[in-house]
Wavefront OBJ file of the C-alpha trace (Angstrom):
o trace
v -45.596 -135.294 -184.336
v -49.080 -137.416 -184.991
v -50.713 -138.936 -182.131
v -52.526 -142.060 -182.928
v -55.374 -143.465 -180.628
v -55.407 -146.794 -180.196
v -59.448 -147.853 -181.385
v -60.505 -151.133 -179.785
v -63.226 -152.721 -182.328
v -66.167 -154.816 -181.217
v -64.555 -158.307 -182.094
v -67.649 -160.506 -180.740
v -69.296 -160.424 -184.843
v -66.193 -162.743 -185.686
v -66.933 -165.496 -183.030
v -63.323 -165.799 -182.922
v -63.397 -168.297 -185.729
v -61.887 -164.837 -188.387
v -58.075 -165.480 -188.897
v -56.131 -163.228 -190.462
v -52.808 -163.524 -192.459
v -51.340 -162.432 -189.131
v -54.016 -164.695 -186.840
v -57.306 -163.503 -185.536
v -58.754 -160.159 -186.751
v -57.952 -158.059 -183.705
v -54.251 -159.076 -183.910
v -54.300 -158.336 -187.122
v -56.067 -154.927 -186.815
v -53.694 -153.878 -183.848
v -50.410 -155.316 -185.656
v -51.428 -153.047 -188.873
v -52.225 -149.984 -187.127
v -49.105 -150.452 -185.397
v -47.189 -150.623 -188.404
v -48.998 -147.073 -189.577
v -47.817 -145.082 -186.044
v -43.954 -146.523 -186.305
v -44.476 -145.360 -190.232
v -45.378 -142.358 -189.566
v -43.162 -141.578 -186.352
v -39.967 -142.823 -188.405
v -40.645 -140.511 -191.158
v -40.648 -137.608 -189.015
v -37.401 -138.722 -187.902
v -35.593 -139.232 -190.839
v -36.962 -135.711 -192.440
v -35.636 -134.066 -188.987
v -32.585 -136.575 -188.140
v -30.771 -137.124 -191.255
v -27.090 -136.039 -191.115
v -25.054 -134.665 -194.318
v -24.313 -136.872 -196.810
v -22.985 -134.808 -199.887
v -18.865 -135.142 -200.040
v -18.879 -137.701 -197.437
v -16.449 -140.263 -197.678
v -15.866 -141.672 -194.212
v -18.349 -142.665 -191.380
v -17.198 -144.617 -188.189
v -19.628 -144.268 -185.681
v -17.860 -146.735 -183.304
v -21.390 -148.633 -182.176
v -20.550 -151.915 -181.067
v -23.089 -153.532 -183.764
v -20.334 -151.545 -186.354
v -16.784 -153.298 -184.525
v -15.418 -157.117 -185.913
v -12.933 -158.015 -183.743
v -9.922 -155.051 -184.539
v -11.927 -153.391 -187.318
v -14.148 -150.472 -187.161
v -16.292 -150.243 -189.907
v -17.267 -147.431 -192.714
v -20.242 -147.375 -192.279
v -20.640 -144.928 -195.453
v -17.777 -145.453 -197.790
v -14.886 -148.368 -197.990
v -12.586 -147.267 -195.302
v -12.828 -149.571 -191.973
v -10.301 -148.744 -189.088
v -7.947 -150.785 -187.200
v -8.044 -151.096 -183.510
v -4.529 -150.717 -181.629
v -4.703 -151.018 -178.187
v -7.575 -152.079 -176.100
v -9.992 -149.522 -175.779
v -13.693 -150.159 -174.440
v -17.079 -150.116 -175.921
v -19.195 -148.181 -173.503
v -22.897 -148.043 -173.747
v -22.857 -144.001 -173.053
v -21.994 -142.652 -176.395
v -23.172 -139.488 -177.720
v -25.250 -141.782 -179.818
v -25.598 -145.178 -179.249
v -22.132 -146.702 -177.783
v -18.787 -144.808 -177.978
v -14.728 -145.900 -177.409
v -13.310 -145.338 -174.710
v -9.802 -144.842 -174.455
v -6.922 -145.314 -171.902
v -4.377 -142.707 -172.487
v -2.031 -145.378 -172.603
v -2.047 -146.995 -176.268
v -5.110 -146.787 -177.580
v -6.214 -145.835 -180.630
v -7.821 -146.643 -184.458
v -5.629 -146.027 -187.697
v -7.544 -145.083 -190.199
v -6.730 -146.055 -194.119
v -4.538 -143.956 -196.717
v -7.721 -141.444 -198.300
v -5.402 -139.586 -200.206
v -4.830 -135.700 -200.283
v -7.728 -133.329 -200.468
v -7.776 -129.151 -200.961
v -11.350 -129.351 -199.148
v -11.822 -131.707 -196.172
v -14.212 -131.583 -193.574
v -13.601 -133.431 -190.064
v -16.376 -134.015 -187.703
v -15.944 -135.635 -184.300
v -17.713 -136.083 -180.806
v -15.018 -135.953 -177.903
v -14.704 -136.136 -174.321
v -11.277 -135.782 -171.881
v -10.934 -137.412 -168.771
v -7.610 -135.987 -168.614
v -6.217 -132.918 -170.578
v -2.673 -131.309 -170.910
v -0.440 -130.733 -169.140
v -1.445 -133.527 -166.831
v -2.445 -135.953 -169.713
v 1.198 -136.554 -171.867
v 2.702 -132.493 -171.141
v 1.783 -130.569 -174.439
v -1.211 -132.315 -176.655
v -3.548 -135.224 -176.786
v -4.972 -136.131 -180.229
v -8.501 -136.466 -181.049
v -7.922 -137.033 -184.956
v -4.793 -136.371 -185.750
v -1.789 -137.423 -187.450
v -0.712 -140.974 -186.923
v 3.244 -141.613 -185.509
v 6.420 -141.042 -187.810
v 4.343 -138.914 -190.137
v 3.234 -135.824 -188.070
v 5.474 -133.767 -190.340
v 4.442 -134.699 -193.653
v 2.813 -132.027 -196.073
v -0.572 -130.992 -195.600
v -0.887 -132.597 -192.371
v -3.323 -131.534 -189.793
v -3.361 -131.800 -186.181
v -6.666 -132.148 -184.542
v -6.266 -131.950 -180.730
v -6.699 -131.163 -177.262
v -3.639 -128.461 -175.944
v -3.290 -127.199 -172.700
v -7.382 -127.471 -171.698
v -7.445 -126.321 -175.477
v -9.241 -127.679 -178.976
v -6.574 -126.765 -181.277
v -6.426 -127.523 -184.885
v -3.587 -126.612 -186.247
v -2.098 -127.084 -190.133
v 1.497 -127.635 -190.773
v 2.047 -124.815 -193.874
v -1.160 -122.957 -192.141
v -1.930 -121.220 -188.392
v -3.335 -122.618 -185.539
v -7.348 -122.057 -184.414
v -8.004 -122.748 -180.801
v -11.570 -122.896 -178.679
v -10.672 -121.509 -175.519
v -11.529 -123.607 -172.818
v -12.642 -127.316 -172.924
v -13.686 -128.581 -169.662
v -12.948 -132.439 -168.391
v -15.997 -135.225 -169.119
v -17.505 -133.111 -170.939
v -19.062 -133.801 -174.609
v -17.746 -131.386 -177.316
v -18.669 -131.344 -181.078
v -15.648 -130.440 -182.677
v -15.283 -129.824 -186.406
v -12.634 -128.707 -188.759
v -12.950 -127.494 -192.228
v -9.338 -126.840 -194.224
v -10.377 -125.126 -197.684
v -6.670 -124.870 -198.853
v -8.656 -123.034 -202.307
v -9.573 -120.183 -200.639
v -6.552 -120.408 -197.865
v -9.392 -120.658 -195.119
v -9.050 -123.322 -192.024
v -12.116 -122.963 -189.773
v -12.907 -124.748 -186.167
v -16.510 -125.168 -184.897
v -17.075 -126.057 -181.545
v -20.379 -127.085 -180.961
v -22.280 -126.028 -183.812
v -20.820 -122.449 -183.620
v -18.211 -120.674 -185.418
v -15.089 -120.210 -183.442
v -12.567 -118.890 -185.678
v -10.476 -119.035 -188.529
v -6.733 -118.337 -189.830
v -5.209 -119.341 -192.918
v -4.545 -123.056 -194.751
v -1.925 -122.676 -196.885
v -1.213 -123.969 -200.025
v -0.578 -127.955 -199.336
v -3.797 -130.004 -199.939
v -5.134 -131.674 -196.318
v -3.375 -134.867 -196.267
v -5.444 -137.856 -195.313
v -3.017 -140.714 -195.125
v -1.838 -140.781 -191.956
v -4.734 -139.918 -189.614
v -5.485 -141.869 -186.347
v -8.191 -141.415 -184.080
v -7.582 -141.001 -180.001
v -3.993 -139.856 -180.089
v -1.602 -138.061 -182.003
v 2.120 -139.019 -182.530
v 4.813 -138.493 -179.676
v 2.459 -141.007 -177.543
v 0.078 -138.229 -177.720
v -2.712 -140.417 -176.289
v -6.378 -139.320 -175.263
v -7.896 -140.388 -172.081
v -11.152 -140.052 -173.089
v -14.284 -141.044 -175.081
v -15.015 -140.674 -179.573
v -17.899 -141.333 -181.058
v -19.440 -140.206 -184.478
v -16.248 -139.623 -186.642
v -16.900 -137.742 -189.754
v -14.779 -137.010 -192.724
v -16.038 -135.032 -195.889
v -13.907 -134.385 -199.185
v -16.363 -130.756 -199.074
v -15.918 -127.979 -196.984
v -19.484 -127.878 -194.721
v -21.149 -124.566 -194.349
v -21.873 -123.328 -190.823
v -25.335 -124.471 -191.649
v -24.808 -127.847 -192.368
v -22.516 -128.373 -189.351
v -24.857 -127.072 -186.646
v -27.499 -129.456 -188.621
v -24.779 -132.350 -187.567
v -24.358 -130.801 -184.370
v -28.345 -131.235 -182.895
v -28.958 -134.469 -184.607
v -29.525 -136.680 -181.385
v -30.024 -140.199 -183.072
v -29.621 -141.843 -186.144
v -33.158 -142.654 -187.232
v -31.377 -142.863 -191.076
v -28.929 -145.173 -192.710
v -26.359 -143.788 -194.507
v -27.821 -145.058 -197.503
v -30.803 -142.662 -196.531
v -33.350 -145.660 -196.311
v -36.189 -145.885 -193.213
v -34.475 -148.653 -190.917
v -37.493 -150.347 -190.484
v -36.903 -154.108 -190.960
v -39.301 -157.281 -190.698
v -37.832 -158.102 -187.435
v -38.947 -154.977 -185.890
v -42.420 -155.431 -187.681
v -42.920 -158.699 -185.748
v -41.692 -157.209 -182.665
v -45.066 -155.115 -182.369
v -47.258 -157.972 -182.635
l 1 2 3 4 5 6 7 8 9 10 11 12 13 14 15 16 17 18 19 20 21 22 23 24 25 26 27 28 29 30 31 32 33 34 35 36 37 38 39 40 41 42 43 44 45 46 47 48 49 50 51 52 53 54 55 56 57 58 59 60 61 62 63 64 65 66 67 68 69 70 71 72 73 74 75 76 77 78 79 80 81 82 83 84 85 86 87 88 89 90 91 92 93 94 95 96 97 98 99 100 101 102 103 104 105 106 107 108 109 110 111 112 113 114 115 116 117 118 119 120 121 122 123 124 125 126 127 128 129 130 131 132 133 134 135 136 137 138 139 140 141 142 143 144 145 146 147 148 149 150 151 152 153 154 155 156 157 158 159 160 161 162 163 164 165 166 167 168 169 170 171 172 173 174 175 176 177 178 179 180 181 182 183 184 185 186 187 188 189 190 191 192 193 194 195 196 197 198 199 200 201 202 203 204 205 206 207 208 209 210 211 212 213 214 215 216 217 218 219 220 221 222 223 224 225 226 227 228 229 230 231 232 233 234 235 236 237 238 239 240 241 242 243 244 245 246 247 248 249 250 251 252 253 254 255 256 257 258 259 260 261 262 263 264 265 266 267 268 269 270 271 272 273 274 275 276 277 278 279 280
């Protein structure tokens, strides 16, 4: 990354009767070299920070600036949330702010997105409690919603016995071995029912893999922080994900070490004239 050096002028020529569009010269030399270094140092960011776009359909990132009241926005495509419950925004996200959830009966439904043979789901998670302490056999992390955990094509997306388990109804189940409490985890899914492939990352690494079956991934019933049965997860989400592609290993662990956001999902420098005047 550049380095800029701050170069002080001799400003005694202009008498300090020189004004600028932005006031007197120095101002206005410091405010546009300014302007040049936060340039520069955000387009280093968004050539090194920009997530995966292609096949995504579904973005919550659960910031507080993206939460109205009950709704959780899409920050991507057209598909806000609903809050259930009353869980917490909490300034210690994986990325900006997070939910946090009680265990109890909270949770965010998510809108019908249809039936997919290729769906990728990406997720940041964290357990305070796990199972069998935390609700006997599972807590959900994105999972299916109540009264239609049995539908076709449905996927369950959980913690099991100190477990991440993903597990498809006409498929197997693919479990990462040991998930320790308060602890962040980047846990993706990718159900390719074409080539009868489901896959769980953990992490930005390959874990393992079993079959899909036949029944496209079913999308209309998924919640976020539980599971049905009162499957609810103690814990902390941030930075849901869901892609109508199946990501390649590469493109996941490229999700997995971004550390900020320094691009919109329309791919665009957020660099507004607010944060211009801020530097003078």
């Amino acid at each position: 990354m550049w380095v800029l050096p701050v170069r002080r002028l001799d400003y005694s020529q202009f008498n300090g009767k020189s004004q600028g569009v932005f006031g007197n010269a120095e101002n206005s030399y410091d405010f546009v070299l300014n302007v040049f270094r936060v340039l520069i140092l955000f387009t280093g960011l968004a050539q090194a920070q920009e997530f995966v776009t292609d096949g995504l359909v579904g973005f919550w990132s659960l910031d507080k600036k993206d939460i109205k009241g009950n709704t959780v926005n899409d920050i991507f495509g057209k598909n806000p949330g609903k809050i259930e419950g009353g869980p917490k925004i909490i300034k210690e996200g994986k990325i900006f702010e997070a939910l946090e959830f009680d265990g109890k009966d909270d949770y965010v439904q998510l809108p019908n997105m249809g039936n997919s043979p290729e769906v990728t789901v990406e997720v940041w998670t964290l357990a305070h409690a796990m199972p069998p302490a935390a609700h006997g056999c599972c807590i959900g992390i994105v999972s299916a919603a109540p009264n239609d955990q049995w539908k076709a094509g449905t996927v369950h997306f959980k913690y099991e016995a100190q477990q991440i388990t993903v597990h498809k109804q006409d498929g197997v189940k693919v479990r990462f071995p040991k998930a320790e409490l308060d602890e962040w985890y980047h846990a993706v899914y990718t159900c390719d029912t074409k080539k009868n492939e489901l896959i769980l990352y953990v992490n930005g690494e390959f874990i393992g893999k079993g079959n899909a079956g036949k029944e496209p991934n079913n999308l209309t019933h998924i919640v976020i922080a539980s599971e049905h049965e009162g499957r609810y997860l103690p814990g902390v989400v941030d930075e849901v994900r869901i892609y109508k592609r199946i990501l390649t290993e590469k493109e996941i662990k490229k999700n997995f070490e971004i550390e900020t956001r320094a691009v919109s999902a329309g791919g665009k420098l957020p660099l507004t004239w607010a944060m211009l005047k801020a530097l003078r």
